[in-house]
C-alpha positions in Angstrom: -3.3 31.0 5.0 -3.8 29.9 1.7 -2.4 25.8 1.7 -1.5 23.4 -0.9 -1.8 19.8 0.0 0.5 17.6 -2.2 -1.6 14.5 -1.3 -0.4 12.6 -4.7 -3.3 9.3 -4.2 -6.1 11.7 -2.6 -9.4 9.9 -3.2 -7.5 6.7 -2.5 -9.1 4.1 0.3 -5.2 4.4 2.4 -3.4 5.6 5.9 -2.4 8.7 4.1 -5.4 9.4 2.1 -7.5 9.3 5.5 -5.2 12.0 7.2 -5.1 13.9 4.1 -8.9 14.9 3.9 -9.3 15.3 8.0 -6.0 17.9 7.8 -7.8 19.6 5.3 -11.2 19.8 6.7 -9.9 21.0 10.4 -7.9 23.8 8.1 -10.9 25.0 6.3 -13.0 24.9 9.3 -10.7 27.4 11.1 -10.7 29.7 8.4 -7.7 29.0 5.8 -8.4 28.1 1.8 -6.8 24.6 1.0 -6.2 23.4 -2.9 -5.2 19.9 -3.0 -2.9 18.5 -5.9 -3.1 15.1 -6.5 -1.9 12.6 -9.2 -4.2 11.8 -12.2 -5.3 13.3 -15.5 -5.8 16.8 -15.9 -8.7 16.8 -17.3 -10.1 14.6 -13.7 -9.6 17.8 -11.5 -12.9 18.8 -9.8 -12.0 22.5 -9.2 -15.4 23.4 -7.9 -15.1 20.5 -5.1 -14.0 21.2 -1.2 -12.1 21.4 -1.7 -10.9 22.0 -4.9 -8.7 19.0 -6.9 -6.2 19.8 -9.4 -4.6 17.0 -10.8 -1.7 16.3 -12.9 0.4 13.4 -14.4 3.2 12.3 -11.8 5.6 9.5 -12.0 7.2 8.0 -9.4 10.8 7.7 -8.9 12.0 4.2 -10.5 13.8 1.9 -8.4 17.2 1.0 -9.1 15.8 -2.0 -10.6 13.6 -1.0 -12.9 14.8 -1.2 -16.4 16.4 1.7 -18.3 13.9 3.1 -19.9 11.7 3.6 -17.5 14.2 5.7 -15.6 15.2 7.3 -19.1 10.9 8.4 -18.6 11.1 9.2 -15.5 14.6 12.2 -16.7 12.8 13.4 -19.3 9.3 14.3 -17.3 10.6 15.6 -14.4 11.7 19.0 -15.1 8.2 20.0 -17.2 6.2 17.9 -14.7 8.0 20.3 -11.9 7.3 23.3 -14.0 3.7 22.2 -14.5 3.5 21.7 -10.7 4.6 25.5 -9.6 2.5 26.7 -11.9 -0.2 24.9 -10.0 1.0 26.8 -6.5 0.9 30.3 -8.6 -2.4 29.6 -9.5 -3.6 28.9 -6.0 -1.6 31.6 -4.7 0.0 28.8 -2.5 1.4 30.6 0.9 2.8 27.0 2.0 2.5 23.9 0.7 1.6 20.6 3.0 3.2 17.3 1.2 1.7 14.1 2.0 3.4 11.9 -0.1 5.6 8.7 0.0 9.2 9.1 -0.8 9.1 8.5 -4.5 7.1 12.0 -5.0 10.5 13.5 -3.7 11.7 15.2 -6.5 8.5 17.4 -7.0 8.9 17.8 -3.1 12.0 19.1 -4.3 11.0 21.0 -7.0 8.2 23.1 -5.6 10.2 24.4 -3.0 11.7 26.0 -5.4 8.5 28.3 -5.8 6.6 28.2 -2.3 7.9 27.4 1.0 7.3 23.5 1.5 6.6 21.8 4.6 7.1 17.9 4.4 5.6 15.8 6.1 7.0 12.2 7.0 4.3 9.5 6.7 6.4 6.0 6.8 9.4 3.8 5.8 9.7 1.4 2.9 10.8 -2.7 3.4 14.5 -3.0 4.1 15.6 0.1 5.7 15.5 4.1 6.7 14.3 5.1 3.2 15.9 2.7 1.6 13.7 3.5 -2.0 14.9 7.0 -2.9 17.3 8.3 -0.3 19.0 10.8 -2.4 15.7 12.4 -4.1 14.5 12.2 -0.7 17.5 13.7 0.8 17.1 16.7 -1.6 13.7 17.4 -0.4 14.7 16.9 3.6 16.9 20.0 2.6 15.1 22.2 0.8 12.4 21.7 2.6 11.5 25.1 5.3 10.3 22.6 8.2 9.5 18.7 8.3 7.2 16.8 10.5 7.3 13.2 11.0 4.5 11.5 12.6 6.6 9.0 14.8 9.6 9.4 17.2 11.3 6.6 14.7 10.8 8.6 11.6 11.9 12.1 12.5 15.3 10.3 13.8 15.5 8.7 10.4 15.1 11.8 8.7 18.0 13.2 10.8 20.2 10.0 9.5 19.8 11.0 6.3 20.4 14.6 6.2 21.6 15.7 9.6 21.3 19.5 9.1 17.7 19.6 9.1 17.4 18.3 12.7 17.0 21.9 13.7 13.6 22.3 11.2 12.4 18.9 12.4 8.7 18.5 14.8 7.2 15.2 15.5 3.6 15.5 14.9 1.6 12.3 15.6 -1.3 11.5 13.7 -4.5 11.7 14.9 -8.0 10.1 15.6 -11.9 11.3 15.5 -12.1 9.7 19.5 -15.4 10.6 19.8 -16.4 8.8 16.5 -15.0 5.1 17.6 -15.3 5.5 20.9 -19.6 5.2 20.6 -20.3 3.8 17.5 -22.7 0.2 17.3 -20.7 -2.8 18.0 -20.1 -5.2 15.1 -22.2 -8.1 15.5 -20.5 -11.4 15.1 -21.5 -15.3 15.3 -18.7 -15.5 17.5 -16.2 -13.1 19.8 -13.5 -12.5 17.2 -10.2 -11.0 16.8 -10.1 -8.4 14.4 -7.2 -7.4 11.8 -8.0 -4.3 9.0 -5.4 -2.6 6.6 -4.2 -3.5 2.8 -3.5 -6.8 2.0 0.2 -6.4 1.8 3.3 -7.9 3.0 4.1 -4.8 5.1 0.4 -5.2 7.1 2.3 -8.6 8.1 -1.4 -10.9 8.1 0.6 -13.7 7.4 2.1 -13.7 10.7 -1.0 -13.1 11.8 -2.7 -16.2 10.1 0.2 -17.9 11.4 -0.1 -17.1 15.0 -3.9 -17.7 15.1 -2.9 -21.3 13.9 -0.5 -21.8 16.6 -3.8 -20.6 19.3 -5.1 -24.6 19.2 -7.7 -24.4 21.6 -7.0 -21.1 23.1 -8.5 -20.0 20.4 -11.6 -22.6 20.6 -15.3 -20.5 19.5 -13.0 -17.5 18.4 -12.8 -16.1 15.3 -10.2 -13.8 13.3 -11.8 -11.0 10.9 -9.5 -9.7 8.2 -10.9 -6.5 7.0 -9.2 -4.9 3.6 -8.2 -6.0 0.3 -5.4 -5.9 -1.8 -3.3 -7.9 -3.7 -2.2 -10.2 -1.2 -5.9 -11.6 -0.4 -5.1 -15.2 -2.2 -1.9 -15.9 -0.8 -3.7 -15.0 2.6 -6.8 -17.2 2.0 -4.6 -20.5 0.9 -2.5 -19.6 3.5 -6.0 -20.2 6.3 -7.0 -23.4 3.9 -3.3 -25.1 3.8 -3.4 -23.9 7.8 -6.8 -25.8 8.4 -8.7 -22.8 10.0 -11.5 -23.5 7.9 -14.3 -20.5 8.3 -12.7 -19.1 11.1 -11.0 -17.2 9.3 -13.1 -14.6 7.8 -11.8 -12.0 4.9 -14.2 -9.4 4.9 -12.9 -7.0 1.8 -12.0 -3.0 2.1 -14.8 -1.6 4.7 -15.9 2.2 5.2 -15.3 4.2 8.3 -18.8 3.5 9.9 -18.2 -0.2 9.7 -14.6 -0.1 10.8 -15.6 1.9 14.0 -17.9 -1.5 14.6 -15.9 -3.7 13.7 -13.2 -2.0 16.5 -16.5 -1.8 19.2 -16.9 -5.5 18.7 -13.7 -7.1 18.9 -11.9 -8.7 21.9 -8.6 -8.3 20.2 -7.5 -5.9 17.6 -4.1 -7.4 15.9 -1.4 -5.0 14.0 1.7 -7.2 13.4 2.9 -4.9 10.8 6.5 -5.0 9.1 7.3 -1.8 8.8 4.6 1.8 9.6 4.7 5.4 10.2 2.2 5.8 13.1 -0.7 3.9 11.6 -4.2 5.1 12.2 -5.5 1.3 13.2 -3.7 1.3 16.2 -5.1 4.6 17.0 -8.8 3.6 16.0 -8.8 0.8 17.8 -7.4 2.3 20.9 -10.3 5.0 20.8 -12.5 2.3 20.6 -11.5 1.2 23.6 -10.3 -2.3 22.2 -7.3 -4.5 23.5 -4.9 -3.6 21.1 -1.7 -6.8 20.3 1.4 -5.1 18.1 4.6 -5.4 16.4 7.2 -3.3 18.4 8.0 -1.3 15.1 8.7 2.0 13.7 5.8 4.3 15.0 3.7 1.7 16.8 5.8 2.2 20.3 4.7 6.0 20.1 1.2 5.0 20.9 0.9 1.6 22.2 2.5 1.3 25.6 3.2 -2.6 26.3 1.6 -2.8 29.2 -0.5 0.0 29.7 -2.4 0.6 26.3 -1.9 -2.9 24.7 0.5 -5.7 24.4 4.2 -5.1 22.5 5.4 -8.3 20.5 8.6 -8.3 18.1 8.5 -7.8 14.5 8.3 -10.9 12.3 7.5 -13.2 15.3 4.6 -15.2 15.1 5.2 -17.7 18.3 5.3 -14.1 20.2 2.1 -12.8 18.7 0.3 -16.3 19.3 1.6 -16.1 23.0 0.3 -12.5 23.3 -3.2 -13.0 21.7 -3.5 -16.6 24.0 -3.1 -14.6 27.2 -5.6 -11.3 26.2 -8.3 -13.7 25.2 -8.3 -15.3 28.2 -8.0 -12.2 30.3 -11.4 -10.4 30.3 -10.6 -8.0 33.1 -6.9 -7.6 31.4 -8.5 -6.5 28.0 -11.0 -4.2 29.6 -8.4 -2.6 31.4 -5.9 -2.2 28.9 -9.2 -0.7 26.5 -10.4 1.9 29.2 -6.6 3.3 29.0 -5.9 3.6 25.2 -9.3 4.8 24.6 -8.5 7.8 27.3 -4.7 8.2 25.7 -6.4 8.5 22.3 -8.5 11.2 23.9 -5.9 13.1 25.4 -2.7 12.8 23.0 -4.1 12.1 19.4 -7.2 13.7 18.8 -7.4 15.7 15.5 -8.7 19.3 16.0 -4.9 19.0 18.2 -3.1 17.7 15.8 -4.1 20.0 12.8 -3.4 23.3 15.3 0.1 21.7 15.8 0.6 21.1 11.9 -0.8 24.4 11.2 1.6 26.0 14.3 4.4 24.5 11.5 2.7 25.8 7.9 2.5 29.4 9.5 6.1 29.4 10.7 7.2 27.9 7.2 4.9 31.0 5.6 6.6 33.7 7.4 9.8 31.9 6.4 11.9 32.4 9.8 14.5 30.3 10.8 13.7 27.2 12.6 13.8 27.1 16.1 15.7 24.6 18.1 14.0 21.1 16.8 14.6 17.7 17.1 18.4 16.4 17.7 19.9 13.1 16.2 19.1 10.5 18.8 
């Protein structure tokens, strides 16, 4: 097959980037040609990279808030920016096109399906809802899409809430981890044992509960410290949060990190902590679990799909940092408890999410949507 990726931030340090590139490598490796089309000047496309980049000027969907004329923008682009984008497809010879995208890239979801069949991929939720951002433009796409996958139990139902008839085109796809990778790399070496914390510095990553919680340890938390890996624009709210908390240097913010050093980072740790707001599936809980680290998580969204309270880490609620505090308290003073729980994720992220799995199951999905058949009995509204 000959596959588009609509990946609109590829090159981007993110969750979506990551899966992005390591979809497209496992395609080309088994034989398929892969364009991707990303956001960015046109005149920034690397057409003799793998693999190839073409990239054009995109604009989000405004918000309802926004002011006027930014949606007035926003009308007047679409249509030639949707125009500009099948041409893109024709030019590839596009027999299915992959979107990766979040939801305010709908209406070019939208638009090239139009031209080629599209498969659309769910990667997560915004703050406040089920797609609370764009849910018409997204509910346009849902529909003209020829199959959707969601990468969490949470999101495929979502997508079902918002436009019930494609439940029949629906597959839940999880997303997926290079076990082999985390599970031997060099543990990180540390003054101290530390618990470890790694995503973008944004509200929806929830550190502040984190910070919060680790406050709350006292003196079950005595010679340990917390690692904050990632940057973003939260990083000084987060650091005067520590200071006005009185954690001093034990609270270490270590900036964005590359994949070598978060695999260490992971070995190393006695706790890996993922309080998160809102998520797809995200690909720290699976990291860490390959890694065979203790993982402690907010019960939300996607998280539940991999991390069994219990059995592959400990299940806290969302927005509770008393909970979290408890949680981390117990692990850290439970070695056996934390090898035991690490021994099962790492052998769950062997067996359920590895990738060369979970690009044969997405491209099971792009070759239906090519031969354009009906879908199959799918998911039901649950």
């Amino acid at each position: 097959m000959r596959i588009l990726v609509f990946c609109p931030g590829w090159g981007a340090i993110g969750g979506i980037e990551r899966k992005a590139e390591r979809l497209a490598a496992e395609f080309r490796a088994r034989g398929h040609e892969v364009v991707v089309l990303a956001r960015g000047r046109a005149a920034a496309s690397t057409p003799d990279a793998v693999p190839p980049v073409v990239r054009r000027k995109l604009r989000g969907v405004p918000r309802r808030w926004r002011p006027l004329g930014r949606q007035l923008r926003f009308a007047l682009a679409v249509v030639p920016t949707i125009l500009g984008l099948r041409r893109v497809a024709r030019a590839a010879r596009a027999d299915v096109v992959l979107t990766l995208a979040v939801s305010t890239f709908a209406p070019y979801v939208a638009g090239l399906a139009g031209a080629v069949p599209v498969v659309l991929s769910l990667e997560g939720r915004e703050a406040g809802g089920v797609f609370t951002a764009t849910p018409r433009a997204l509910r346009l796409a849902l529909r003209r899409a020829a199959r959707v996958v969601a990468c969490s139990r949470s999101l495929a139902a979502s997508a079902v809430v918002l436009a019930p008839e494609v439940a029949p085109c629906v597959r839940i796809v999880p997303n997926g981890v290079d076990a082999g990778r985390f599970a031997t790399a060099t543990p990180f070496a540390h003054r101290r044992p530390y618990v470890l914390a790694l995503g973008r510095l944004t509200p929806q990553k929830g550190f502040d509960l984190l910070i919060d919680a680790f406050a709350r340890l006292g003196t079950a938390a005595y010679g340990v410290d917390l690692l904050i890996a990632g940057d973003g624009p939260e990083r000084a709210a987060l650091e005067a949060a520590a200071a006005r908390l009185g954690l001093g240097d034990r609270v270490r913010f270590l900036g964005a990190v590359d994949e070598a050093r978060a695999a260490a980072l992971y070995r190393g740790a006695c706790v890996v902590a993922c309080p998160s707001r809102w998520e797809g599936l995200p690909l720290v809980c699976l990291e860490a679990m390959a890694s065979g680290a203790a993982v402690v998580a907010a019960a939300v969204d996607g998280i539940p799909d991999a991390v069994t309270d219990g059995e592959t880490g400990v299940l806290v609620g969302a927005e509770d940092p008393a909970a979290l505090a408890s949680a981390l308290a117990a692990l850290l003073a439970d070695d056996e408890r934390r090898r035991r729980l690490g021994e099962r994720a790492r052998a769950v992220a062997r067996e359920r999410f590895a990738w060369a799995d979970v690009a044969g199951a997405y491209l099971d999905v792009l070759g239906e949507a090519a031969r354009g058949g009906n879908c199959p009995p799918g998911l039901r509204p649950v």
